[in-house]
mmCIF file of the protein (N, C-alpha, C, O) and its ligand, coordinates in Angstrom:
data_MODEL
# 
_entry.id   MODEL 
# 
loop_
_entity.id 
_entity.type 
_entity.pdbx_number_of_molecules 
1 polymer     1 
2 non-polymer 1 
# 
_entity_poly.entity_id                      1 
_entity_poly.type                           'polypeptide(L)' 
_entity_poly.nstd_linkage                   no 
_entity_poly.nstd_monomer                   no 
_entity_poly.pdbx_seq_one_letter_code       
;(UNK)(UNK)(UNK)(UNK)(UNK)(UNK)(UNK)(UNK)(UNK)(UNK)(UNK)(UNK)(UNK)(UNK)(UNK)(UNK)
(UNK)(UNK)(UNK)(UNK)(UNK)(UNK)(UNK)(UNK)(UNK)(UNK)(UNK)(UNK)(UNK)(UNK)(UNK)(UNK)
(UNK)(UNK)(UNK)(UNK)(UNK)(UNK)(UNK)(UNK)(UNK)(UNK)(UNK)(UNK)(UNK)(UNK)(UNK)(UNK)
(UNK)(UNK)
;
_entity_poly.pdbx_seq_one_letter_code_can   XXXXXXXXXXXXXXXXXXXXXXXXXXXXXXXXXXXXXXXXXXXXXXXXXX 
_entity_poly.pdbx_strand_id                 A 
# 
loop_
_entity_poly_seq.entity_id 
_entity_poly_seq.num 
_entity_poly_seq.mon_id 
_entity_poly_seq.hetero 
1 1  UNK n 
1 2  UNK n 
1 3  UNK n 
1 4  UNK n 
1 5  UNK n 
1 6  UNK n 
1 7  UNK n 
1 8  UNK n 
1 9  UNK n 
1 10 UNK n 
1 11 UNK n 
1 12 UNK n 
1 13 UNK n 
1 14 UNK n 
1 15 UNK n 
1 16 UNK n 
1 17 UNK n 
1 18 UNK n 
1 19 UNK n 
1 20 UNK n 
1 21 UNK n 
1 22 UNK n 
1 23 UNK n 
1 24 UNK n 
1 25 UNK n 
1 26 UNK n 
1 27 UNK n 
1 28 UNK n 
1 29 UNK n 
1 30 UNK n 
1 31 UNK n 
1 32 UNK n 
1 33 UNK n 
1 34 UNK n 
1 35 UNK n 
1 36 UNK n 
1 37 UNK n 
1 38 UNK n 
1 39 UNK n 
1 40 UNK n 
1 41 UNK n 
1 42 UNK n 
1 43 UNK n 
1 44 UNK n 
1 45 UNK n 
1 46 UNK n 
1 47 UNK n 
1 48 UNK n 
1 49 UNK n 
1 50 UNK n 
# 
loop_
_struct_asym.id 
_struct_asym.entity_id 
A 1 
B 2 
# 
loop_
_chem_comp.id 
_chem_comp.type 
_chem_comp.mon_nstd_flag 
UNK 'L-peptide linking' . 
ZN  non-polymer         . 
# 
_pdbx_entity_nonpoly.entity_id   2 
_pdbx_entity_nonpoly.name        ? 
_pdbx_entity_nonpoly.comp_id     ZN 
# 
_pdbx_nonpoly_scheme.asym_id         B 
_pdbx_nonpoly_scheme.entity_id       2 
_pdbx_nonpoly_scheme.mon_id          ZN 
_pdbx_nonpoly_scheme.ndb_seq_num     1 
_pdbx_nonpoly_scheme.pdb_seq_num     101 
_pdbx_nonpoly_scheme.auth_seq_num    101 
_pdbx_nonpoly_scheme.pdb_mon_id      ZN 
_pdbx_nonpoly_scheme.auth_mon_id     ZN 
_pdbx_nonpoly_scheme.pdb_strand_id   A 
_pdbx_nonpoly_scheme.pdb_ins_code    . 
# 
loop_
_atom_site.group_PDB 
_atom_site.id 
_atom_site.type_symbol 
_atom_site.label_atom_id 
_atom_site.label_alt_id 
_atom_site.label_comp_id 
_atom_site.label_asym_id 
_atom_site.label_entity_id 
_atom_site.label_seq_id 
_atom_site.pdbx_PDB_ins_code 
_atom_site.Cartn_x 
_atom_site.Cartn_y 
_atom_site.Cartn_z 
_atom_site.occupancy 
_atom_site.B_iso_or_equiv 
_atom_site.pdbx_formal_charge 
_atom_site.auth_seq_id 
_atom_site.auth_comp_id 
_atom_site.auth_asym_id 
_atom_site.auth_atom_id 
_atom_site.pdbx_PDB_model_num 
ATOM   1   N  N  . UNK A 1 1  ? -1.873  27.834  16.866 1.00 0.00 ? 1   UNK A N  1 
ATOM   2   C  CA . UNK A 1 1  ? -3.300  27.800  17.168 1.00 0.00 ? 1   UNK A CA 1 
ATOM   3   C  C  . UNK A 1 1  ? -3.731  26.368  17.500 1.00 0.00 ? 1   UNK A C  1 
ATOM   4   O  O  . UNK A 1 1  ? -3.423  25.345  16.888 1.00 0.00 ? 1   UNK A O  1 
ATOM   5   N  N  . UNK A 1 2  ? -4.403  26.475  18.445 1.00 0.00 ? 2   UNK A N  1 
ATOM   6   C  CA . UNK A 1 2  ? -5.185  25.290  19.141 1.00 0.00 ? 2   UNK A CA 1 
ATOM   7   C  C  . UNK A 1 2  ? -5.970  24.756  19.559 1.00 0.00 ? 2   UNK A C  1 
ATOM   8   O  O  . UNK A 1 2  ? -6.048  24.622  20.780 1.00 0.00 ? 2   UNK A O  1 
ATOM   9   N  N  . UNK A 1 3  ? -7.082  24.111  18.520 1.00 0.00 ? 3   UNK A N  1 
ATOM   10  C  CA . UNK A 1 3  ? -8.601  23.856  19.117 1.00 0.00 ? 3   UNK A CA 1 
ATOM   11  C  C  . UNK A 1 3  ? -8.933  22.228  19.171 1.00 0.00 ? 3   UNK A C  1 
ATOM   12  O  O  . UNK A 1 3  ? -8.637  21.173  18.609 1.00 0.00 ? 3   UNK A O  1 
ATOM   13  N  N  . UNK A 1 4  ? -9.767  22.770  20.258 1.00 0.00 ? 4   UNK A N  1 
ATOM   14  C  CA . UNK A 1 4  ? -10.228 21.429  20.764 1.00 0.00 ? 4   UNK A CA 1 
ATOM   15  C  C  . UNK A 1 4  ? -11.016 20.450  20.040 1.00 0.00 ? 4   UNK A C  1 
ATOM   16  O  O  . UNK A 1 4  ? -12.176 20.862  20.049 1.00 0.00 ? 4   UNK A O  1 
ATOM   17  N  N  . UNK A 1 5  ? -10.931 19.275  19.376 1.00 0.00 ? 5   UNK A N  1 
ATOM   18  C  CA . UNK A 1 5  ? -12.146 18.704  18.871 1.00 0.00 ? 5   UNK A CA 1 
ATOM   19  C  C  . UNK A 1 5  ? -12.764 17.775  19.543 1.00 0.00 ? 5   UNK A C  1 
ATOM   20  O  O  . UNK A 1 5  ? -13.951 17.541  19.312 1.00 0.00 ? 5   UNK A O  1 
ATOM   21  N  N  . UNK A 1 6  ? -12.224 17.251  20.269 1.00 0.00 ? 6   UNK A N  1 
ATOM   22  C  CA . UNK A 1 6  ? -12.850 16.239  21.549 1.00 0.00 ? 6   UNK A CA 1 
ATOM   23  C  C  . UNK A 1 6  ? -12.696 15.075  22.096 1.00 0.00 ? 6   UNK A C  1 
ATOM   24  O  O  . UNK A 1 6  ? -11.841 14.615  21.340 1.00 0.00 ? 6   UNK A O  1 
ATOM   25  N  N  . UNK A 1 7  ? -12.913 14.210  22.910 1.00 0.00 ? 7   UNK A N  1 
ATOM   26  C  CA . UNK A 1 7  ? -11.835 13.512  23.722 1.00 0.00 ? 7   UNK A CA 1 
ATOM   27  C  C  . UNK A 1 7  ? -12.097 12.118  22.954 1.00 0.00 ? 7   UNK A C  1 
ATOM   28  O  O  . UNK A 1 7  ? -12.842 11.786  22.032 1.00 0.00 ? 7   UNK A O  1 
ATOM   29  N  N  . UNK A 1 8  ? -10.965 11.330  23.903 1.00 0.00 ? 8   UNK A N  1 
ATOM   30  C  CA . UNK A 1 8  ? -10.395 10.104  22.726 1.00 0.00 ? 8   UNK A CA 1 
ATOM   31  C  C  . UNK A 1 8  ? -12.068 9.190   23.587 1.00 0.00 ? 8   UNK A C  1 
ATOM   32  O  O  . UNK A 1 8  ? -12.625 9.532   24.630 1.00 0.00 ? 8   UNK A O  1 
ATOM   33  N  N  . UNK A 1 9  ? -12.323 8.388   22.942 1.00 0.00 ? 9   UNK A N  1 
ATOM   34  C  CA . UNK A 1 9  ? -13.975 7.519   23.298 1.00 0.00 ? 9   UNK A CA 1 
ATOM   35  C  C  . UNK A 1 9  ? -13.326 6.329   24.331 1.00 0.00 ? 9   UNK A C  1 
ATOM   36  O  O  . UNK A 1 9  ? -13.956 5.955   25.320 1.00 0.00 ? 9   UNK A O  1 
ATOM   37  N  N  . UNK A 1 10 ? -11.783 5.696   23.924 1.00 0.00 ? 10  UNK A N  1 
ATOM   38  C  CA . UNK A 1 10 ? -11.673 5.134   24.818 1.00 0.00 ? 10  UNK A CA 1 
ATOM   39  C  C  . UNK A 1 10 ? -10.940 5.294   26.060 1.00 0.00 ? 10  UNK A C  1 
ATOM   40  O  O  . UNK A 1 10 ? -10.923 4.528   27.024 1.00 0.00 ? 10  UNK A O  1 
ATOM   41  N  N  . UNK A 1 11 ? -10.176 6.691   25.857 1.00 0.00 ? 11  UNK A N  1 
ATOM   42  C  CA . UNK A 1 11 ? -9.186  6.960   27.296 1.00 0.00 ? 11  UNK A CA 1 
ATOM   43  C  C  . UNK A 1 11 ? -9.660  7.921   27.337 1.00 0.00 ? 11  UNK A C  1 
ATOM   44  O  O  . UNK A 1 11 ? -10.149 7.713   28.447 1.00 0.00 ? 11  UNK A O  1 
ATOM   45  N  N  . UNK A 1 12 ? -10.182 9.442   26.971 1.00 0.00 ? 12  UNK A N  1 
ATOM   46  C  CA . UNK A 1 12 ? -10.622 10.020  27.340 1.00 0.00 ? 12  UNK A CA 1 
ATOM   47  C  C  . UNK A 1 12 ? -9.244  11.659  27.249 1.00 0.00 ? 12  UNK A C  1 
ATOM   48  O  O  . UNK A 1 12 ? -8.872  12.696  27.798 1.00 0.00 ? 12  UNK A O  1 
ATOM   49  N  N  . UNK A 1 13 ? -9.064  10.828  26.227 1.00 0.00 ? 13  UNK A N  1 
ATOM   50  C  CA . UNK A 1 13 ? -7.570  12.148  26.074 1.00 0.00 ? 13  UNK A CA 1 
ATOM   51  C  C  . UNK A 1 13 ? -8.318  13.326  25.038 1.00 0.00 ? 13  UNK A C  1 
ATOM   52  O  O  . UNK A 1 13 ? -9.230  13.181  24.224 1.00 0.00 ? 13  UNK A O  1 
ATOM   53  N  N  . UNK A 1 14 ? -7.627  14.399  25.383 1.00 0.00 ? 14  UNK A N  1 
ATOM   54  C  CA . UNK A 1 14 ? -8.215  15.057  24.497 1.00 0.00 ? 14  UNK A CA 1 
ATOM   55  C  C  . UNK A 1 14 ? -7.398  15.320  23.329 1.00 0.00 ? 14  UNK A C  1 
ATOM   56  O  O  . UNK A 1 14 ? -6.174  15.195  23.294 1.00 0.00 ? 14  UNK A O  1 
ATOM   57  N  N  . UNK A 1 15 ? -8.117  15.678  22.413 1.00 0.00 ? 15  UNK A N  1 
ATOM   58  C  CA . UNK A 1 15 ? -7.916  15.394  20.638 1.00 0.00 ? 15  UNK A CA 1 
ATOM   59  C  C  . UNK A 1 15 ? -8.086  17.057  20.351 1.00 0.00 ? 15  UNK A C  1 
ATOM   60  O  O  . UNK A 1 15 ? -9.073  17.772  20.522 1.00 0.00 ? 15  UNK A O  1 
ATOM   61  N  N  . UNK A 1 16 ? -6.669  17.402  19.821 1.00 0.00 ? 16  UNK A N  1 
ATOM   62  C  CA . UNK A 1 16 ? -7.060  19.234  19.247 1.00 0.00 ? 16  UNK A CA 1 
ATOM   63  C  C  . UNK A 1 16 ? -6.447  18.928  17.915 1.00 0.00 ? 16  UNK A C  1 
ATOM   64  O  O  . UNK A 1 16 ? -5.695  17.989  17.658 1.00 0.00 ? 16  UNK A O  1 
ATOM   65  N  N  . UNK A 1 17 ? -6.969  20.050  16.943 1.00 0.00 ? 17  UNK A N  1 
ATOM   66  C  CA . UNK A 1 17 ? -6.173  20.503  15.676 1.00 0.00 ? 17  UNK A CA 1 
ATOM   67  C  C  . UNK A 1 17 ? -5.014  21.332  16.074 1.00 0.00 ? 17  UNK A C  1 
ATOM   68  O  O  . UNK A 1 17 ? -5.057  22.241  16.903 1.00 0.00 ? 17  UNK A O  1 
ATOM   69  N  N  . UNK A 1 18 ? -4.030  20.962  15.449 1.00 0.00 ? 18  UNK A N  1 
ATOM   70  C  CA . UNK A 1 18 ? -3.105  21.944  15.972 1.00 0.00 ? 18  UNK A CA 1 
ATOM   71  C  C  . UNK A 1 18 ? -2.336  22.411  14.501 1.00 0.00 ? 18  UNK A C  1 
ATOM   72  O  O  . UNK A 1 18 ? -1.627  21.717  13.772 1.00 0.00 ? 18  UNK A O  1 
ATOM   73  N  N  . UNK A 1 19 ? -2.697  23.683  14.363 1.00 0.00 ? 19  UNK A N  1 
ATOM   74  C  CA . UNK A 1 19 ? -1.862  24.343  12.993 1.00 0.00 ? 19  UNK A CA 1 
ATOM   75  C  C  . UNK A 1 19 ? -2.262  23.221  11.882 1.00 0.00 ? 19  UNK A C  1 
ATOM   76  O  O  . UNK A 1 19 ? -1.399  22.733  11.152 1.00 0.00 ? 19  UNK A O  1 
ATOM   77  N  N  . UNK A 1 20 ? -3.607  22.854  11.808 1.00 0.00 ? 20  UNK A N  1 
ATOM   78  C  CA . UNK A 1 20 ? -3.853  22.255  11.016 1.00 0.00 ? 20  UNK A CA 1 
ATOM   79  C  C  . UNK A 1 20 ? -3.815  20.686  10.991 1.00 0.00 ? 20  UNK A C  1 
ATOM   80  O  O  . UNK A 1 20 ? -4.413  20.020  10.145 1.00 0.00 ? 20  UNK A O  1 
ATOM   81  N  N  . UNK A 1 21 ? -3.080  20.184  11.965 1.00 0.00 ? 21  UNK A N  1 
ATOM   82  C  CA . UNK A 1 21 ? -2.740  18.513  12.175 1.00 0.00 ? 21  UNK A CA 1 
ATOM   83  C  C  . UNK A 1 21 ? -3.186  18.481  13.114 1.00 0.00 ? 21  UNK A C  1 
ATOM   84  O  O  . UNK A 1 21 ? -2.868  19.142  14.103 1.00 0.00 ? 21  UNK A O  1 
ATOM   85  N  N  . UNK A 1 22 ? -4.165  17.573  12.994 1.00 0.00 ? 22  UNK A N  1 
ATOM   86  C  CA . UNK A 1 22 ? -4.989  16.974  13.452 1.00 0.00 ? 22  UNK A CA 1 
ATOM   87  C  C  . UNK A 1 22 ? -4.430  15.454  14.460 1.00 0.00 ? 22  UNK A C  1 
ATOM   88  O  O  . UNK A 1 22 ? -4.041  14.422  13.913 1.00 0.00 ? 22  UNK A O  1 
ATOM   89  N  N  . UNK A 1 23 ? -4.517  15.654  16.110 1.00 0.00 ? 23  UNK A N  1 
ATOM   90  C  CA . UNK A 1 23 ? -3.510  14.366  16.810 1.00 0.00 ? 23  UNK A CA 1 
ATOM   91  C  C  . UNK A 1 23 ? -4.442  13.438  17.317 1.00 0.00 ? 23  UNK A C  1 
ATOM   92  O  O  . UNK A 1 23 ? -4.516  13.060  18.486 1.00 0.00 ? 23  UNK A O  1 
ATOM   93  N  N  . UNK A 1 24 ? -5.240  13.049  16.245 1.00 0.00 ? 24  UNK A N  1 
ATOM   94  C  CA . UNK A 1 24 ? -6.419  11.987  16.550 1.00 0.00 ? 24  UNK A CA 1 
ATOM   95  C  C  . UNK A 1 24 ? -7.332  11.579  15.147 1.00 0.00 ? 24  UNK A C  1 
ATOM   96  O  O  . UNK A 1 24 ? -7.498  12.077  14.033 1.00 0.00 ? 24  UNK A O  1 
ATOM   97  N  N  . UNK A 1 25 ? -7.702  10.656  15.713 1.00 0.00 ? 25  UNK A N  1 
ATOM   98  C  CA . UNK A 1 25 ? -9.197  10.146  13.939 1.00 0.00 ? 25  UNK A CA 1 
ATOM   99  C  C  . UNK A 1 25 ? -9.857  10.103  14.501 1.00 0.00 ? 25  UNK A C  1 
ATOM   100 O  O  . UNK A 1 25 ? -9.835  9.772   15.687 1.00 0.00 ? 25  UNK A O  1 
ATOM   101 N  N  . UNK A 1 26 ? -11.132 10.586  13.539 1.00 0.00 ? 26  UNK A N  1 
ATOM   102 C  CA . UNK A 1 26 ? -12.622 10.279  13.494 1.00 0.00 ? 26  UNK A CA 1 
ATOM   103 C  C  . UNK A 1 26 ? -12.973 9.276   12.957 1.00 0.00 ? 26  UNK A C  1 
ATOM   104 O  O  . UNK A 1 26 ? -12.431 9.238   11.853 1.00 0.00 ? 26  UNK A O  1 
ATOM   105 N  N  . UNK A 1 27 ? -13.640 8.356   13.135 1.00 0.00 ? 27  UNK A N  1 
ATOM   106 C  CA . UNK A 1 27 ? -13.972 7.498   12.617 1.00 0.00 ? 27  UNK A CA 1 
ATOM   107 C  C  . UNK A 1 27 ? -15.161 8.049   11.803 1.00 0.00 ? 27  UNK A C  1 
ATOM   108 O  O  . UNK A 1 27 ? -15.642 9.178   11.908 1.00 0.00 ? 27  UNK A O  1 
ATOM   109 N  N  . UNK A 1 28 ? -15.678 6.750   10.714 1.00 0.00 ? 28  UNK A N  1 
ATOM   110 C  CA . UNK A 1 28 ? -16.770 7.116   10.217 1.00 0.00 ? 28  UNK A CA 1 
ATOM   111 C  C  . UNK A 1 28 ? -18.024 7.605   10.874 1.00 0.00 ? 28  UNK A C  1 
ATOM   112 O  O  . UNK A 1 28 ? -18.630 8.619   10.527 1.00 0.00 ? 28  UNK A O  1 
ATOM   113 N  N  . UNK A 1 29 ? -18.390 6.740   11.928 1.00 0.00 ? 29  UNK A N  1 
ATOM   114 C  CA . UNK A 1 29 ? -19.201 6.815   12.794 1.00 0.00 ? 29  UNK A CA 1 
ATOM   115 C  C  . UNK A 1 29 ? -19.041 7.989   13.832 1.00 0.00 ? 29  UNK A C  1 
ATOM   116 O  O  . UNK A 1 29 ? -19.544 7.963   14.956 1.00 0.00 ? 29  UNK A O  1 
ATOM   117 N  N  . UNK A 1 30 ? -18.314 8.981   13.348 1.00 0.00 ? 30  UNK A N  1 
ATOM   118 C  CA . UNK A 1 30 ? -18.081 10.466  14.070 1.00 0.00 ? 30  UNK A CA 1 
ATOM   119 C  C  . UNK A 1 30 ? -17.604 10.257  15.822 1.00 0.00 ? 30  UNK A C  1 
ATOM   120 O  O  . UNK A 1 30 ? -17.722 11.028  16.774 1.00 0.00 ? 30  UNK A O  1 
ATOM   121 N  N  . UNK A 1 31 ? -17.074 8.968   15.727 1.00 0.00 ? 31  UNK A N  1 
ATOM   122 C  CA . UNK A 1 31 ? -16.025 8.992   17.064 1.00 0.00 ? 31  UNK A CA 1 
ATOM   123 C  C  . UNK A 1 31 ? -14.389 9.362   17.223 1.00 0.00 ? 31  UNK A C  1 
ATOM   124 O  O  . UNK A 1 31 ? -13.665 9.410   16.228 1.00 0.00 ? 31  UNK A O  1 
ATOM   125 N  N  . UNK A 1 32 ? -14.019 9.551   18.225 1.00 0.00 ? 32  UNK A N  1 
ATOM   126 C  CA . UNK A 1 32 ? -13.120 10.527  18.180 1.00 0.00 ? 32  UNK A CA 1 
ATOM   127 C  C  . UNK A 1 32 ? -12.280 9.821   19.346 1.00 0.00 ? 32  UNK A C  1 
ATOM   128 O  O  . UNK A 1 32 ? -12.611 9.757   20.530 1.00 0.00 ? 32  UNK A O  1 
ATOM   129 N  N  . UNK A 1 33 ? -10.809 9.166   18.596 1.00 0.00 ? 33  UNK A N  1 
ATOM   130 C  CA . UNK A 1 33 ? -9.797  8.517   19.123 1.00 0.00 ? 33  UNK A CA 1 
ATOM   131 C  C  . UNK A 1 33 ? -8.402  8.770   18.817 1.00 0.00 ? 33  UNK A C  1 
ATOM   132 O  O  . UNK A 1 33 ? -8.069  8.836   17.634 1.00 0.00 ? 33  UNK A O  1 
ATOM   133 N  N  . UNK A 1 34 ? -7.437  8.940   19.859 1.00 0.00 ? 34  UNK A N  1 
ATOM   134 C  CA . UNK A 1 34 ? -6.212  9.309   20.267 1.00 0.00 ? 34  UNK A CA 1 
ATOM   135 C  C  . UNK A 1 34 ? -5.767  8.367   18.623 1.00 0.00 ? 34  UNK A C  1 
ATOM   136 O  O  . UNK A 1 34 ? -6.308  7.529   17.902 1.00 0.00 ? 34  UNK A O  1 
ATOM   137 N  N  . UNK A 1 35 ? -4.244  9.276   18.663 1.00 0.00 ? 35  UNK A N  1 
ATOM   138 C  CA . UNK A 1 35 ? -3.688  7.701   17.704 1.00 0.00 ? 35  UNK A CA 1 
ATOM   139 C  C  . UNK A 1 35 ? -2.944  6.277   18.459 1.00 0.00 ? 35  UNK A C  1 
ATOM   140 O  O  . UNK A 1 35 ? -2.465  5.301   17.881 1.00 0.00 ? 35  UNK A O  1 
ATOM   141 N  N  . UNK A 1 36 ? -3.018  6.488   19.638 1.00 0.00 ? 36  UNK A N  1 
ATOM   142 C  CA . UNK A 1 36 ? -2.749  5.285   19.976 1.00 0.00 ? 36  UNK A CA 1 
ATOM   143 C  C  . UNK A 1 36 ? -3.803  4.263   20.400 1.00 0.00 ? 36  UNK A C  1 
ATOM   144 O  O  . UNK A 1 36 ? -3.476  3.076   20.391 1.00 0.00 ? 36  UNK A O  1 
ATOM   145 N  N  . UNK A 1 37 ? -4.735  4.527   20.680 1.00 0.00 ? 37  UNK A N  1 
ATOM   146 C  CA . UNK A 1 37 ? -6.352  3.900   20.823 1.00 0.00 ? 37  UNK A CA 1 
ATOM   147 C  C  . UNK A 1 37 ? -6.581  3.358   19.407 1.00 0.00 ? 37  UNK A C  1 
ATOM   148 O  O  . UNK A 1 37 ? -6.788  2.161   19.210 1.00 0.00 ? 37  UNK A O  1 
ATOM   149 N  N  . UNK A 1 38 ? -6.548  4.061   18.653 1.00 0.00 ? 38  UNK A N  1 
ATOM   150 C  CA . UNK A 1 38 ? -6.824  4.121   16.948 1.00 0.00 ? 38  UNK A CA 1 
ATOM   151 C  C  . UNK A 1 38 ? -6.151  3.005   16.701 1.00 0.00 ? 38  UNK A C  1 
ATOM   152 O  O  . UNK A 1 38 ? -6.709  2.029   16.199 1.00 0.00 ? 38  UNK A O  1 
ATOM   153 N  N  . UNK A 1 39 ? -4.845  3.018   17.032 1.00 0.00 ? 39  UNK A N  1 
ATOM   154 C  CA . UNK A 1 39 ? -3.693  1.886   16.374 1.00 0.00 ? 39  UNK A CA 1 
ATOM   155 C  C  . UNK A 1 39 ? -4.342  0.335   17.506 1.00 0.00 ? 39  UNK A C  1 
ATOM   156 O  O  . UNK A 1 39 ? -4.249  -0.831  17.120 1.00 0.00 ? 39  UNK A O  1 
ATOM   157 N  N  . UNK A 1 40 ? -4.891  0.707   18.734 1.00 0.00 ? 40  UNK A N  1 
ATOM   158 C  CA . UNK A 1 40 ? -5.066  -0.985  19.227 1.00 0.00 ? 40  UNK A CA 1 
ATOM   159 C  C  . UNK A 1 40 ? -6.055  -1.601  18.782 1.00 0.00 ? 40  UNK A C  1 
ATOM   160 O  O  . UNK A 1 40 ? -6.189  -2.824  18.803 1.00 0.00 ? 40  UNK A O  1 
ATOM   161 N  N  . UNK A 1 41 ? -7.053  -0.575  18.215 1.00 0.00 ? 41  UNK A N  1 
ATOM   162 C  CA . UNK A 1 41 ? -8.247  -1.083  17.117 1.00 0.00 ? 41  UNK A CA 1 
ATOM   163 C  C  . UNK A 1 41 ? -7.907  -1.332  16.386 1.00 0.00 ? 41  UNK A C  1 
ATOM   164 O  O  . UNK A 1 41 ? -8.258  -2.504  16.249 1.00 0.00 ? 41  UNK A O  1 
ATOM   165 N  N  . UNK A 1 42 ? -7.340  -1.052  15.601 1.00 0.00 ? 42  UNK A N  1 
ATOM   166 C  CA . UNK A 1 42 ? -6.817  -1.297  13.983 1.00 0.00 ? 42  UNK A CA 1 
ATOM   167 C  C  . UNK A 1 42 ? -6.102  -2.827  14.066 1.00 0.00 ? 42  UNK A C  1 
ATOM   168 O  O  . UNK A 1 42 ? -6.233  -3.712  13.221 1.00 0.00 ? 42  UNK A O  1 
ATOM   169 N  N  . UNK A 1 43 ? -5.113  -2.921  15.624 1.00 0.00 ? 43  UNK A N  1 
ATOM   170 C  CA . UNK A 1 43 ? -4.750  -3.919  15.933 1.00 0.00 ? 43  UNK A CA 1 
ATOM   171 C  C  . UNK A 1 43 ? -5.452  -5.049  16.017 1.00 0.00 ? 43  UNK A C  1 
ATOM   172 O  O  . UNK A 1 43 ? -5.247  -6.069  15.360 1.00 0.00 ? 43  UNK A O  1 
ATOM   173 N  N  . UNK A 1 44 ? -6.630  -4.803  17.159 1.00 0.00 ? 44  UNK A N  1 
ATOM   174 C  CA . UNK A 1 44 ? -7.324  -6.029  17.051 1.00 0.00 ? 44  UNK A CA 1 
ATOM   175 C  C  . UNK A 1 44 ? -8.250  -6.594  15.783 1.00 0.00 ? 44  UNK A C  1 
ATOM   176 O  O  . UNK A 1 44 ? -8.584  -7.722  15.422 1.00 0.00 ? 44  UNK A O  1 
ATOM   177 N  N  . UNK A 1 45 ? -8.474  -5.367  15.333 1.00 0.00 ? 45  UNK A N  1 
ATOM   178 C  CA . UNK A 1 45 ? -9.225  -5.892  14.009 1.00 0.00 ? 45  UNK A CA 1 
ATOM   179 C  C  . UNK A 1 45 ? -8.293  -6.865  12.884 1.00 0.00 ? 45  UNK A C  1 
ATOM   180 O  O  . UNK A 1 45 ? -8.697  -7.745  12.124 1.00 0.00 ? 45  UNK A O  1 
ATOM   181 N  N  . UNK A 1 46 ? -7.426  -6.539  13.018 1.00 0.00 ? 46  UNK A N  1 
ATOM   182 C  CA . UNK A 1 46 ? -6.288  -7.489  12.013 1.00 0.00 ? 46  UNK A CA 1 
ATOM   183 C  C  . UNK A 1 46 ? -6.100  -9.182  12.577 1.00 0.00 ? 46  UNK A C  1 
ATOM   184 O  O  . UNK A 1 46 ? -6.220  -10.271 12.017 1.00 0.00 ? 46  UNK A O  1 
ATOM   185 N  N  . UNK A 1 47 ? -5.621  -8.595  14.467 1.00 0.00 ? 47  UNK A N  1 
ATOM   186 C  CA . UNK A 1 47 ? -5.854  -10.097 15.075 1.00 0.00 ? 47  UNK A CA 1 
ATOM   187 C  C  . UNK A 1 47 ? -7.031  -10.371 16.016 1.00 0.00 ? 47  UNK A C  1 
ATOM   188 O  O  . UNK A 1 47 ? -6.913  -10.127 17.217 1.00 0.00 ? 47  UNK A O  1 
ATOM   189 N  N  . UNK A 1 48 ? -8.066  -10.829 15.550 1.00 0.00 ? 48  UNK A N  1 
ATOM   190 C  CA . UNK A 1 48 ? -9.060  -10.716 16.467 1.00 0.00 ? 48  UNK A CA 1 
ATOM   191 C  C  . UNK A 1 48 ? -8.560  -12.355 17.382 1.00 0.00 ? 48  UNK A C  1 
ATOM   192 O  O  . UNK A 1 48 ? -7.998  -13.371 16.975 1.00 0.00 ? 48  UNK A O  1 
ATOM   193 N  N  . UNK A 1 49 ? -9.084  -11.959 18.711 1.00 0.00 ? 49  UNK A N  1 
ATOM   194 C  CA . UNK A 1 49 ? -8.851  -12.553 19.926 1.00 0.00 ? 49  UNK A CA 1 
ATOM   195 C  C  . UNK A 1 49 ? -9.243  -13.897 19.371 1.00 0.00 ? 49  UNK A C  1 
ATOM   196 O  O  . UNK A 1 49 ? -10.049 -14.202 18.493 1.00 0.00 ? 49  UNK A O  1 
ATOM   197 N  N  . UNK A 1 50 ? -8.229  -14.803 20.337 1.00 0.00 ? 50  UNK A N  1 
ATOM   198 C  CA . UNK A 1 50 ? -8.294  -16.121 19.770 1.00 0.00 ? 50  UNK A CA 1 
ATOM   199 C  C  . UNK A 1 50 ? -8.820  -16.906 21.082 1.00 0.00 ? 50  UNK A C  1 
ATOM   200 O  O  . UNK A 1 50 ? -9.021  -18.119 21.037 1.00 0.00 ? 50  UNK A O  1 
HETATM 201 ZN ZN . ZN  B 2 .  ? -7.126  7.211   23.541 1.00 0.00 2 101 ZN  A ZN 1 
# 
């Protein structure tokens, strides 16, 4: 089973539950990002631009 929850905010991929696993985060702020979008945020937040 396969539903849609909605596309990634910065590429625009789409994000489904699938059998329960979930192939994306919500952020707090109820945005909705791929896990690889997820991981270059997480990235820059650790190294912010120099
Ligand atoms: Zn993305």
């Amino acid at each position: 089973m396969r539903e849609l929850i909605g596309t990634c905010k910065s590429c625009d991929k789409e994000i489904y539950c699938l059998d329960g696993f979930f192939n994306g985060v919500i952020t707090e702020e109820k945005e909705n990002y791929c896990f690889e979008c997820y991981e270059k945020l997480a990235k820059k937040d650790e190294n912010p631009q120099s």
